[in-house]
Phi, psi and omega in degrees: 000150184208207182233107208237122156235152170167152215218137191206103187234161185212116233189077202316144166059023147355276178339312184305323180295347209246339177316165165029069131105354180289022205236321149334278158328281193299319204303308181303325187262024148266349168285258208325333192278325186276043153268317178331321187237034180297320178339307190316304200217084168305339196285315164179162179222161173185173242207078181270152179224116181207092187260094164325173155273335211216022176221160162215127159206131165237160177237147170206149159197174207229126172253145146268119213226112160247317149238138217033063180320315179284311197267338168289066159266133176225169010295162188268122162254098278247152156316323178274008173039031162267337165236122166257171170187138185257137166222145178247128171124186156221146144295107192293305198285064191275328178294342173264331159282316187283003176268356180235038194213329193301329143002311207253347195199133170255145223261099195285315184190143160355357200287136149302353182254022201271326190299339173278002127296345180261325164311311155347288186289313162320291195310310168318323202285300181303325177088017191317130154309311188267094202256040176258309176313293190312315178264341184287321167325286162297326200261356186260353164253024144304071176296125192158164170224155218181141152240117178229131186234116207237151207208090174263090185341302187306308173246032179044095180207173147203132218251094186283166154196158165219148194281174207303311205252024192018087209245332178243134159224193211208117190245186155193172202211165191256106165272163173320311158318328185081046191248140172236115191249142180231157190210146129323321197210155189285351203259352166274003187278293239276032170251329214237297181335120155272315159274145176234127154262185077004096163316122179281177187249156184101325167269166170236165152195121193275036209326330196272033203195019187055154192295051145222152185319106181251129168286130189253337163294068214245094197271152215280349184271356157353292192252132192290323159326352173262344212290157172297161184072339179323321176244034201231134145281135140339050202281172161329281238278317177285320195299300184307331178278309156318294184328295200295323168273336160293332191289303202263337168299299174313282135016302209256332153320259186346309193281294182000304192260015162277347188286106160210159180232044166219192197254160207211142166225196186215165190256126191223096179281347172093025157295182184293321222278300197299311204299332164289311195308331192275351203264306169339278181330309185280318177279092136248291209278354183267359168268303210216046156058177156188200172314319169271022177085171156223088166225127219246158172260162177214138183219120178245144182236152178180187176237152188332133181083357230258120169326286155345287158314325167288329182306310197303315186303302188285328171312304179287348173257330153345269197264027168040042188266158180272101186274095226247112177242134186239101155326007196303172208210155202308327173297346176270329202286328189301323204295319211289333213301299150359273189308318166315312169271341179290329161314304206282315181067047172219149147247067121313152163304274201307306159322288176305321172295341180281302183312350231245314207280295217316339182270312191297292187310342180292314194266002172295341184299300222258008124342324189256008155096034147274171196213010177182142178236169153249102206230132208268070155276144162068016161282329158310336196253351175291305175300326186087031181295347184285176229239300164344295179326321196286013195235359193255123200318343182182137187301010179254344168306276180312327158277352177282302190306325191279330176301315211267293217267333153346280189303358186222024157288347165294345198282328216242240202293304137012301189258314167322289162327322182281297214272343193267004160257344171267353166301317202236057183042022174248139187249130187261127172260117194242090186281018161263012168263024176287121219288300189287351172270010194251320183290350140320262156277035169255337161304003201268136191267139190301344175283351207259312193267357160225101172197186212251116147340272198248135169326110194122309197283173206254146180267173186250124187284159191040068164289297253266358202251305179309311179301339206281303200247031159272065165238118214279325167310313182210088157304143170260357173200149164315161227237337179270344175287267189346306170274097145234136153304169208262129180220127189286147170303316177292000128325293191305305192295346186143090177349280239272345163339293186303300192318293172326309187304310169328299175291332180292359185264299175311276236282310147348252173320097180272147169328269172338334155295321187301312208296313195282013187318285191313312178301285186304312168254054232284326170310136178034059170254154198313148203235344154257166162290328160272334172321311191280319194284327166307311167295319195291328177242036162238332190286329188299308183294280217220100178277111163108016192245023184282355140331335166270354175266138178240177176233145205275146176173136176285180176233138188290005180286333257205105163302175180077312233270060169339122187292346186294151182277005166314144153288342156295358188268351176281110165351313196266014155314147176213123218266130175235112154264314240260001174330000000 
C-alpha cells in the first residue's frame, strides 16, 4: 500500500501557462497536496511531470516499501519513457504476468506493480479495436488488490482503475478549471475540487474513451439463482466438500499475502476471523521462516478485562505465535477520535468506533519497525457473520444482505483497515478478500453458512467457515475459539468502550444543540448525539463533503433486528466476562 496522486487537464497553449517561474509554483503545490497523504508511504516519494502546448499531466506518489524495497520506486517510468504509472496496492500474480510480457516490454525493476504497464503496452501492440473490451480485459488479469493511475504520453491518455472490492482506496474530483484529480484520500482533493466521489471498485476510466466510468467487474454470485447447492439437500457429503474448499481456498488466500520482503505480523482480536488467518500464517512460517524466525508476531488491544484479550491470549499461546498485547484506556481512545476521522474521512458511527483501538494499536506495530500485518476484514459480510444475519426471514433475504454488504466494503471495514493502519504507515493485508476465495465463497448457499452443529442445537453464524478449520487431528484453533460466537471488535476491545463513547457524546452535545440536527446537517443528518459529534468534526476537516460518506446500519426490515450497529444490541447476543 502507498499514497497515489494525480492531476490531468487537455487544454490548448498549456505550456504557456507554466512559463517565467509558474512552473515552480505548481511543482510546490503538488508536493503539498501528496505530502497530505505522506502518512501512507514514509519511505520516499516522487513526482513526474509533463506539460504540453494542448496536455498537463502529473502523477505523484508516496511509498511504502514492502517488495522490492530497493528498486521499487515509482512513478515506474517504461524505458522508452512513454509510459508512467503510480499504484496503491500489490499485485499476487506479478511473476506470472511477467514471464508471459517480457517478450514485448523490458523490465525496469522488481516492483510487483511493473507488469501493468507491460500488460498496457501488449495490449497497445495489438491494436485492440474494441478499447472497452480491451481494458476490461487487461485489468481482470490482475490478481491483486489496487488503484492504479498509468499515463500514456504517446497518446495523451490516462488509465484509472480500482480492484474489485475496494480493498484500497481512491477518490476523484473536478475543478472549476475542468482539471481531474485522483487521490488515495479525500484530504488531497477537497482544497482545488468542486466535486469530490468515492472511485467505485470495479471501474476504469479510460481518457481516450471519454472521463467515464466503465465496470470491469461483474461477479458471478450478483443473482441468488447461481449460488451453488441450491437445488442439492444439505447432505453430510455436501458440507464436507464445501469445507475442503474454504480450507484449501483460505489456506492459498493466505500464503499469497505472505510475499514481503520486510518483517510482517498478523492483528489477532481473538474472534473467529483474525484467530484463522493467524493460525494459517504461523504454520506457513513454521514450515519456511520468514524474516523473524519462525514463529509470527500477533498483536491484539483492548482495555483492560476486555474480552477480546483474553481470547487473543488463548489463540497465541495455541499457535505459538510470539504475542505482543496492548492496553489502553477509555481516555487515549477519546483524546484519539480527532485524529481517526480525520485519517478515516467517514463520520459513520460503527467505523470510528472500531477504527479507533485498531489506529491506536497500528502505531504501537510500526513503533516495532513492522510494515504489514494480516488481518480478517470481510469474512462477516461473505459469510453472514453479524449477529443480525440470524433474524433474516429467507435465504435469498440472506443472501442479498451479504451481496449489499460486500458491495460497500470499500464504504466500511475496507476503509477502517486500510486508513486507520495507514496513518502510521502500516499495511493491513485482508486474504478473505481474496478474489478467487470470494468467488467462491459467496456462491455458497446461505444454509450452509448459518446453521446448527448438530440437529436440535441453536445455529451458529459462519458454520460453513468454522467446519472448514474443525480438524480435531491437527486442529487450527481451541474449540471455544473455533465456536465462539461473533463479537464486533468495537464490542470486543472491552463492553464500556461503546458505553464511554456514548456518555462522551451526551456530555458534548447539549440538547439545544441536538434539537437542531436536521437544520444544521440537513444532508444524512445525525439521529444521535454521537452520530452529531462526530459528523461536527468531520464538517471541521471536510466542510461540505458529506456525500462521501456512507453510514454502517444492520438491516432494520428484518424483525427482532436493532438499528444499533453494536452486536450487543442483538437479542442472540452473549455476552463473555468469564476468559
Amino acid at each position: 500500500m502507498c499514497g497515489i496522486f494525480a492531476l490531468f487537464k487537455n487544454q490548448q497553449g498549456i505550456s504557456k501557462k507554466y512559463k517565467n517561474g509558474n512552473l515552480i509554483v505548481f511543482r510546490n503545490r503538488i508536493l503539498e497536496l501528496s505530502r497530505r497523504i505522506r502518512h501512507r508511504g514514509p519511505d520516499w516519494n516522487g513526482i513526474y511531470l509533463d506539460i504540453s502546448q494542448n496536455n498537463l499531466a502529473c502523477l505523484a506518489h508516496e511509498r511504502l516499501a514492502i517488495i522490492d524495497v530497493i528498486s521499487g520506486s515509482q512513478p515506474i517510468i517504461s524505458q522508452d519513457q512513454n509510459l508512467v504509472l503510480t499504484v496503491n496496492g500489490e499485485i499476487y500474480n506479478y511473476q506470472e504476468l511477467k514471464k508471459f510480457t517480457r517478450d514485448e516490454y523490458q523490465y525496469q525493476s522488481n516492483s510487483d506493480c511493473e507488469p501493468i504497464l507491460a500488460i498496457y503496452q501488449e495490449w497497445k501492440n495489438r491494436q485492440a479495436k474494441n478499447i472497452e473490451y480491451s481494458m476490461k480485459s487487461m485489468v481482470n488479469l490482475l490478481d491483486g488488490i489496487y488503484s492504479f493511475i498509468l499515463y500514456d504520453k504517446e497518446e495523451n491518455a490516462f488509465l484509472v482503475a480500482r480492484d474489485p472490492i475496494g480493498v484500497t482506496p481512491l477518490y476523484y474530483g473536478i475543478s472549476a478549471d475542468n482539471e481531474i484529480f485522483f487521490a488515495s484520500e479525500m484530504k488531497c482533493l477537497i482544497d482545488d475540487c468542486v466535486t469530490v466521489k468515492p472511485f467505485p471498485p470495479g471501474h476504469f476510466m479510460y481518457s481516450k474513451n471519454g472521463l467515464k466510468l466503465e465496470k470491469f467487474y461483474d461477479p458471478k454470485w450478483d443473482k441468488f439463482s447461481l449460488l451453488t447447492s441450491t437445488s442439492l439437500s444439505i447432505t453430510s457429503e455436501v458440507i464436507n466438500d464445501v469445507s475442503r474448499n474454504i480450507n484449501e481456498l483460505l489456506t492459498k488466500a493466505v500464503h499469497k499475502r505472505l510475499m514481503s520482503d520486510v518483517p510482517y505480523g498478523v492483528l489477532l482480536s481473538g474472534g473467529l476471523d483474525s484467530s484463522l488467518v493467524s493460525s494459517i500464517a504461523s504454520r506457513y512460517i513454521k514450515h519456511n521462516g520468514s524474516l523473524w524466525g519462525d514463529r509470527i508476531h500477533s498483536f491484539s488491544i483492548g482495555l483492560q478485562g476486555s474480552p477480546d484479550l483474553a481470547a487473543a491470549r488463548k489463540v497465541a499461546s495455541f499457535i505459538n505465535s510470539i504475542h505482543h498485547e496492548y492496553i489502553y484506556s477509555v481516555q487515549e481512545g477519546m483524546d484519539a477520535i480527532r485524529d481517526v476521522i480525520y485519517h478515516l474521512e467517514t463520520y459513520d458511527i460503527t467505523t470510528i468506533r472500531a477504527s479507533t483501538p485498531m489506529y491506536l494499536l497500528s502505531r504501537k506495530i510500526k513503533a516495532m519497525g513492522i510494515k504489514m500485518v494480516l488481518s480478517g476484514e470481510g469474512a462477516d459480510e461473505v459469510f453472514g457473520g453479524y449477529l443480525y444475519f440470524h433474524h433474516a426471514p429467507s435465504a435469498q433475504d440472506f443472501h442479498d444482505e451479504c451481496k449489499a454488504k460486500v458491495k460497500d466494503l470499500h464504504s466500511f471495514d475496507c476503509l477502517r483497515a486500510n486508513k486507520s493502519t495507514m496513518a502510521w504507515g502500516l499495511e493491513a493485508r485482508v486474504p478473505f478478500l481474496d478474489f478467487e476465495f470470494l468467488e467462491y465463497a459467496m456462491t455458497i448457499h446461505p444454509d450452509l453458512k448459518c446453521r446448527s452443529r448438530q440437529q436440535g442445537q441453536q445455529k451458529i453464524e459462519k458454520f460453513i467457515l468454522r467446519n472448514a478449520f474443525d480438524v480435531p487431528s491437527k486442529p487450527y484453533l481451541p474449540d471455544e475459539i473455533l465456536w465462539r460466537q461473533k463479537e464486533q471488535f468495537s464490542d470486543g476491545v472491552g463492553y464500556g468502550w461503546i458505553d464511554s463513547l456514548i456518555q462522551n457524546a451526551n456530555d458534548q452535545i447539549s440538547d439545544i444543540e441536538f434539537q437542531n440536527a436536521e437544520f444544521i446537517y440537513p444532508n444524512n443528518h445525525p439521529s444521535t448525539k454521537e452520530a452529531y459529534l462526530y459528523r461536527k468534526i468531520f464538517e471541521e476537516f471536510y466542510p461540505g463533503r458529506s456525500n462521501t460518506v456512507a453510514k454502517w446500519v444492520p438491516q432494520t426490515n428484518w424483525d427482532n433486528v436493532d438499528a444499533d450497529p453494536s452486536g450487543r444490541a442483538q437479542t442472540i447476543h452473549e455476552q463473555h466476562t468469564d476468559w
